[in-house]
DRENPA-3360 file (N, C-alpha, C; in nm, 2 decimals, always signed):
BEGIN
1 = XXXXXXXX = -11.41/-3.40/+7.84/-11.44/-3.42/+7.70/-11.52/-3.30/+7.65 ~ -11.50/-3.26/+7.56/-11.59/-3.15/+7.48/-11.59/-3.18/+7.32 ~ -11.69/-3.15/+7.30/-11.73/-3.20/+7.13/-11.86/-3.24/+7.15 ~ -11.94/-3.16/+7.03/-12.07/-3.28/+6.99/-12.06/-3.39/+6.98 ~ -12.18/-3.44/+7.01/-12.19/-3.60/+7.02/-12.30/-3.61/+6.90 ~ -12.33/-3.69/+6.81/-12.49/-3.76/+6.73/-12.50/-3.89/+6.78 ~ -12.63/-3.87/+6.86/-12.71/-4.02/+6.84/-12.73/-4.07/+6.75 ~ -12.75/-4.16/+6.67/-12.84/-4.19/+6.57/-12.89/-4.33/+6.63;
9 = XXXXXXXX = -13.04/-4.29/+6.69/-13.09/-4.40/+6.73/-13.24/-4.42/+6.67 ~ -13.36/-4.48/+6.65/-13.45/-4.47/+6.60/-13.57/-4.46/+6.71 ~ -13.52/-4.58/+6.82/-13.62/-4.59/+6.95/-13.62/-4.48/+7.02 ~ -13.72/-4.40/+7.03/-13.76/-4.28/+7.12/-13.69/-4.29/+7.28 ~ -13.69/-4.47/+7.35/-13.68/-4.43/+7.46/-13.58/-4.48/+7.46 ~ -13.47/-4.54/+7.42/-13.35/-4.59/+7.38/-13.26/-4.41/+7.42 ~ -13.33/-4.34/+7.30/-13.26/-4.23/+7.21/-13.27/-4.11/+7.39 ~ -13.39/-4.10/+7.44/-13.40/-4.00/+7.50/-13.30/-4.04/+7.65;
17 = XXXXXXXX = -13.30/-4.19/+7.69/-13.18/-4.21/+7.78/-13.05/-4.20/+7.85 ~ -13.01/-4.26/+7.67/-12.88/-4.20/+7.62/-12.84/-4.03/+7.61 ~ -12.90/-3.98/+7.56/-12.94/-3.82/+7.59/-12.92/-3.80/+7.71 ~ -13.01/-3.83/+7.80/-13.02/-3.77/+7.96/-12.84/-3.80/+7.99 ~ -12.81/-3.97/+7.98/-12.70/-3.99/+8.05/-12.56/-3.95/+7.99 ~ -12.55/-3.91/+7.83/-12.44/-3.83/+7.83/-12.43/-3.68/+7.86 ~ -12.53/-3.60/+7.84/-12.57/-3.49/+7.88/-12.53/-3.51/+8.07 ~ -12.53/-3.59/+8.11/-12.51/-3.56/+8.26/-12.36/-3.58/+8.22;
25 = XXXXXXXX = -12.29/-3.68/+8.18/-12.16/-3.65/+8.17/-12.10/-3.58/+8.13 ~ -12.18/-3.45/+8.07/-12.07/-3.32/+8.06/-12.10/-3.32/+7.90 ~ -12.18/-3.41/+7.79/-12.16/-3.39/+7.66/-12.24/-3.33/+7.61 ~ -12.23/-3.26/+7.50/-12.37/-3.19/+7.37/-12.38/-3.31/+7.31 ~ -12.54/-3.33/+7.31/-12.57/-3.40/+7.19/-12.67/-3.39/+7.09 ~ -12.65/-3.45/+7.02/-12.78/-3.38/+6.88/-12.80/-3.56/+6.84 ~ -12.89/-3.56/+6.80/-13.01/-3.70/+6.74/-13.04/-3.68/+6.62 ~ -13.01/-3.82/+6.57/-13.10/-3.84/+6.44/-13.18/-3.98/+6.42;
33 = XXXXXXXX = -13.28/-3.96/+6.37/-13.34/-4.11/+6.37/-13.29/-4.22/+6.31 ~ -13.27/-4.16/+6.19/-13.21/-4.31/+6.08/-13.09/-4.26/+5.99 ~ -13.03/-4.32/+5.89/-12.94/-4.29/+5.84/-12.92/-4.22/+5.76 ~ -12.99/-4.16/+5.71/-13.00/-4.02/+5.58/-12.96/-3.90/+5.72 ~ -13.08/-3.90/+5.76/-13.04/-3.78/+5.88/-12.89/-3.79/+6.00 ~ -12.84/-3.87/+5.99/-12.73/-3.89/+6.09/-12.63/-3.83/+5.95 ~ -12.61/-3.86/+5.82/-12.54/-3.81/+5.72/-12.53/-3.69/+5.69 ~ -12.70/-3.61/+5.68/-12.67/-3.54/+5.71/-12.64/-3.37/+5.79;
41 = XXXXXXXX = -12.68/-3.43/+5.91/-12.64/-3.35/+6.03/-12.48/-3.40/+6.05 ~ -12.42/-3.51/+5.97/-12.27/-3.49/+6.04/-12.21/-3.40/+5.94 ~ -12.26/-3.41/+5.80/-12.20/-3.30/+5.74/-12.21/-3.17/+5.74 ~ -12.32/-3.10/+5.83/-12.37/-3.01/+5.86/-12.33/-2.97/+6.01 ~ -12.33/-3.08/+6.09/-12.28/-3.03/+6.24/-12.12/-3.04/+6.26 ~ -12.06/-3.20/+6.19/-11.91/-3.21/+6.22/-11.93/-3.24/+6.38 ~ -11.98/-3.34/+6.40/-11.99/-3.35/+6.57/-11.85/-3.45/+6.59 ~ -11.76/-3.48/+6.68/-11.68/-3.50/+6.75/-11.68/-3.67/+6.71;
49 = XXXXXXXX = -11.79/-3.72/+6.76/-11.80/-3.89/+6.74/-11.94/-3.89/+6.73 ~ -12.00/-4.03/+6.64/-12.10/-4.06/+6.59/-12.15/-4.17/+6.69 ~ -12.24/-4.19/+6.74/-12.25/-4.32/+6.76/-12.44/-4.35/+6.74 ~ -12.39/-4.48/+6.69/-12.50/-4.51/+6.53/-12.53/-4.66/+6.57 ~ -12.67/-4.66/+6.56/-12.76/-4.78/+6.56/-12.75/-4.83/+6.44 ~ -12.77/-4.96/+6.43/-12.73/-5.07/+6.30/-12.88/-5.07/+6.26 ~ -12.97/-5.10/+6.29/-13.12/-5.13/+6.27/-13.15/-4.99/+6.25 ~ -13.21/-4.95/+6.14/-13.24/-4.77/+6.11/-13.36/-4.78/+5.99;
57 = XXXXXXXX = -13.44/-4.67/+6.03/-13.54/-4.67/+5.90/-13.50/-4.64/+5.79 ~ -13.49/-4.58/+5.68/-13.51/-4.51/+5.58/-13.32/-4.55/+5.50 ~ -13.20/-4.56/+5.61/-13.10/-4.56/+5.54/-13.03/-4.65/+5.66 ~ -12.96/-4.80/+5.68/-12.94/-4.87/+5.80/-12.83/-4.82/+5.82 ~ -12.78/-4.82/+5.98/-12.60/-4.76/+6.04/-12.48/-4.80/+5.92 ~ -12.54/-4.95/+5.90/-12.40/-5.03/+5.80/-12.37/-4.94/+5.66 ~ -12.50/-4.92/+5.61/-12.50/-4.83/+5.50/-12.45/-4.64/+5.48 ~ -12.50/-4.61/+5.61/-12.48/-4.46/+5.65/-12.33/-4.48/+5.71;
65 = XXXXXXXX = -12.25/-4.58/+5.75/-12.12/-4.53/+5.80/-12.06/-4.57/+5.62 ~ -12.10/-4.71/+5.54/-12.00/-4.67/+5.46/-12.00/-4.55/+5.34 ~ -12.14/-4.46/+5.32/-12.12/-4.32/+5.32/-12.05/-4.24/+5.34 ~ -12.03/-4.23/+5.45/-11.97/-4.19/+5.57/-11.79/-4.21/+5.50 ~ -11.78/-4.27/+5.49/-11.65/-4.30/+5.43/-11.62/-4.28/+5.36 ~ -11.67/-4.26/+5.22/-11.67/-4.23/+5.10/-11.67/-4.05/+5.10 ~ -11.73/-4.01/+5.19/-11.78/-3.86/+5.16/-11.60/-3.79/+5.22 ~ -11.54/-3.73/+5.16/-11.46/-3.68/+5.25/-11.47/-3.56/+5.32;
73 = XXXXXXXX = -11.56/-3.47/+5.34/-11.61/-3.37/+5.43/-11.64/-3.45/+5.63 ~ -11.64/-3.62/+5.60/-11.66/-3.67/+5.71/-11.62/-3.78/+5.74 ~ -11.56/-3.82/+5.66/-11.49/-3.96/+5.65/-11.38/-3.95/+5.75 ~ -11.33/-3.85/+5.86/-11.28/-3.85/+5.96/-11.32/-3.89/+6.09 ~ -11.44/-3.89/+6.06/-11.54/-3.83/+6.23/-11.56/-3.98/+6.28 ~ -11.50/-4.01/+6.41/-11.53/-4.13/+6.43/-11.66/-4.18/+6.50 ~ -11.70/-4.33/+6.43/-11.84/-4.37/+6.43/-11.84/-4.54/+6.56 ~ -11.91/-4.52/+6.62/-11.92/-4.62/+6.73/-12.04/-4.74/+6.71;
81 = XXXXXXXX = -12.06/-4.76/+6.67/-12.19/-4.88/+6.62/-12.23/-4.92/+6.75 ~ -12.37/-4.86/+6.79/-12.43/-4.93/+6.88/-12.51/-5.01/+6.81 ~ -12.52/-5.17/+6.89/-12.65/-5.28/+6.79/-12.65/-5.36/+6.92 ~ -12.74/-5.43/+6.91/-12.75/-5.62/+6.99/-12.75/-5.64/+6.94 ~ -12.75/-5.65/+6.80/-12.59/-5.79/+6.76/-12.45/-5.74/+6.81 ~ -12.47/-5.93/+6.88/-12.33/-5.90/+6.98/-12.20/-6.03/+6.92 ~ -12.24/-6.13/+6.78/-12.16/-6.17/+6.78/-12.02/-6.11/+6.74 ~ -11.92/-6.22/+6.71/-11.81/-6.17/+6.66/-11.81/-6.10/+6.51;
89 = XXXXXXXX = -11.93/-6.19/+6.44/-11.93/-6.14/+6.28/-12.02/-6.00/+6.30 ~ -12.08/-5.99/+6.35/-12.15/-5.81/+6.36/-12.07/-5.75/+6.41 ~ -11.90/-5.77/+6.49/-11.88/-5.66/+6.49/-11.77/-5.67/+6.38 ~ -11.74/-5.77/+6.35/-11.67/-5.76/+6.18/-11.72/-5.68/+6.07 ~ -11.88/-5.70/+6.09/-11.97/-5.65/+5.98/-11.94/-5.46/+5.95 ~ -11.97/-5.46/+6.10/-11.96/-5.35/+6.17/-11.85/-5.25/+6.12 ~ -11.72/-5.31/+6.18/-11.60/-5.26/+6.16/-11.56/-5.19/+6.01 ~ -11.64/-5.35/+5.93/-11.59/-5.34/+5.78/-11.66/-5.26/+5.68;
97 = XXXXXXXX = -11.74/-5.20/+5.78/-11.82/-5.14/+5.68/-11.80/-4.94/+5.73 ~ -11.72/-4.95/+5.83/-11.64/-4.85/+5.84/-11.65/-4.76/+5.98 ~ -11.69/-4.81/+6.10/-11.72/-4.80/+6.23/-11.57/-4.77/+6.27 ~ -11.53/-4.73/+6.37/-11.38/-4.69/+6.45/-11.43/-4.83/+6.54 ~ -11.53/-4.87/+6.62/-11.54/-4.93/+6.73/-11.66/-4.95/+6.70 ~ -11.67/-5.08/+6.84/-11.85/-5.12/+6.83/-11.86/-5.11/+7.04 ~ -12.00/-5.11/+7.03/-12.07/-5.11/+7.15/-12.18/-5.21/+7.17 ~ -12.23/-5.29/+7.27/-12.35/-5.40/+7.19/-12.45/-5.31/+7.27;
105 = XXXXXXXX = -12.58/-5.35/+7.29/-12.72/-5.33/+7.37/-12.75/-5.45/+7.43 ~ -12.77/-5.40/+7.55/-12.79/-5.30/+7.62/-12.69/-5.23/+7.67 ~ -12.64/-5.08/+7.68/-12.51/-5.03/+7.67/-12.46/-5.05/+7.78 ~ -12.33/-5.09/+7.79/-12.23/-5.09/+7.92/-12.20/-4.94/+7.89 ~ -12.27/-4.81/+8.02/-12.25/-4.67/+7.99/-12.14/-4.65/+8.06 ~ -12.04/-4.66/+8.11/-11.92/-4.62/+8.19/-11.83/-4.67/+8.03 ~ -11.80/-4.79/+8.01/-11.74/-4.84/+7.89/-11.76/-4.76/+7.76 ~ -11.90/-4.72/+7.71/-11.92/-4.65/+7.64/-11.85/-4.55/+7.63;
113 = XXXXXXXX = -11.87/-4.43/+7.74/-11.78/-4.31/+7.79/-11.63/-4.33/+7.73 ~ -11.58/-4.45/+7.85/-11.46/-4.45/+7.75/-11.41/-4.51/+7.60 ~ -11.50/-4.53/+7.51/-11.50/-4.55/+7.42/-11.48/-4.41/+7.37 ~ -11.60/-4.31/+7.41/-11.65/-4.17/+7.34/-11.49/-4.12/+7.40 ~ -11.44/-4.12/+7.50/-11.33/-4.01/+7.49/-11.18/-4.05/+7.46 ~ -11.18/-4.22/+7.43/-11.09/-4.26/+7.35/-11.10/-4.17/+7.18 ~ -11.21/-4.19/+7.16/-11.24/-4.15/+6.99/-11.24/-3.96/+6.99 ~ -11.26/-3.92/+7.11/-11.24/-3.75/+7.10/-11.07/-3.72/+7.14;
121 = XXX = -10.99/-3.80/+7.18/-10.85/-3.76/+7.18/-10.81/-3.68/+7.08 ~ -10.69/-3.62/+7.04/-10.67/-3.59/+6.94/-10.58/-3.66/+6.83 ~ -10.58/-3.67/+6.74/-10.52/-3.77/+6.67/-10.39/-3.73/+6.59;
% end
């Protein structure tokens, strides 16, 4: 797999985990805390796949992916919704508001992975 990766996670020890364990799997990653900054470092980085926390300070995942969709400089880049919310309607919420895929918390990281190199294939 090769391509940036963005976190967008808020929790410091959440965020710095995920880091260590894609980074062992061979990925770049870059972080953002909340959803203004995940917007705009993807417009500025163009990282490979997004994968974005629902709960966010300043701008929430739901709001920053349907951005995200509207902008067409990035409205390509596929977005992964990490949350615990794990029902069926958060990941409808999820989806609908313009996510490629969801992930719940606490992360299943092997599944993850192949989530992240499903969405890096080329299309």
């Amino acid at each position: 797999m090769t391509g940036t990766i963005l976190l967008v996670e808020d929790n410091e020890l959440n965020r710095d985990m995920l880091i260590r364990r894609l980074n062992r799997a061979g990925l770049e990653v870059i972080a953002a805390g909340d959803g203004q900054q995940a917007l705009d470092l993807m417009r500025s980085e163009q990282p490979a796949v997004v994968l974005m926390d629902m709960n966010l300070p300043v701008m929430d995942g739901w709001t920053a992916c349907r951005h995200a969709r509207e902008d067409a400089s990035i409205s390509q880049i596929p977005i992964i919704a990490l949350t615990a919310h794990a029902s069926d309607a958060d990941r409808l919420t999820a989806l609908e508001a313009g996510c490629d895929d969801y992930a719940t918390k606490p992360v299943d990281f092997p599944g993850l992975l192949i989530k992240i190199e499903k969405m890096m294939e080329p299309r």
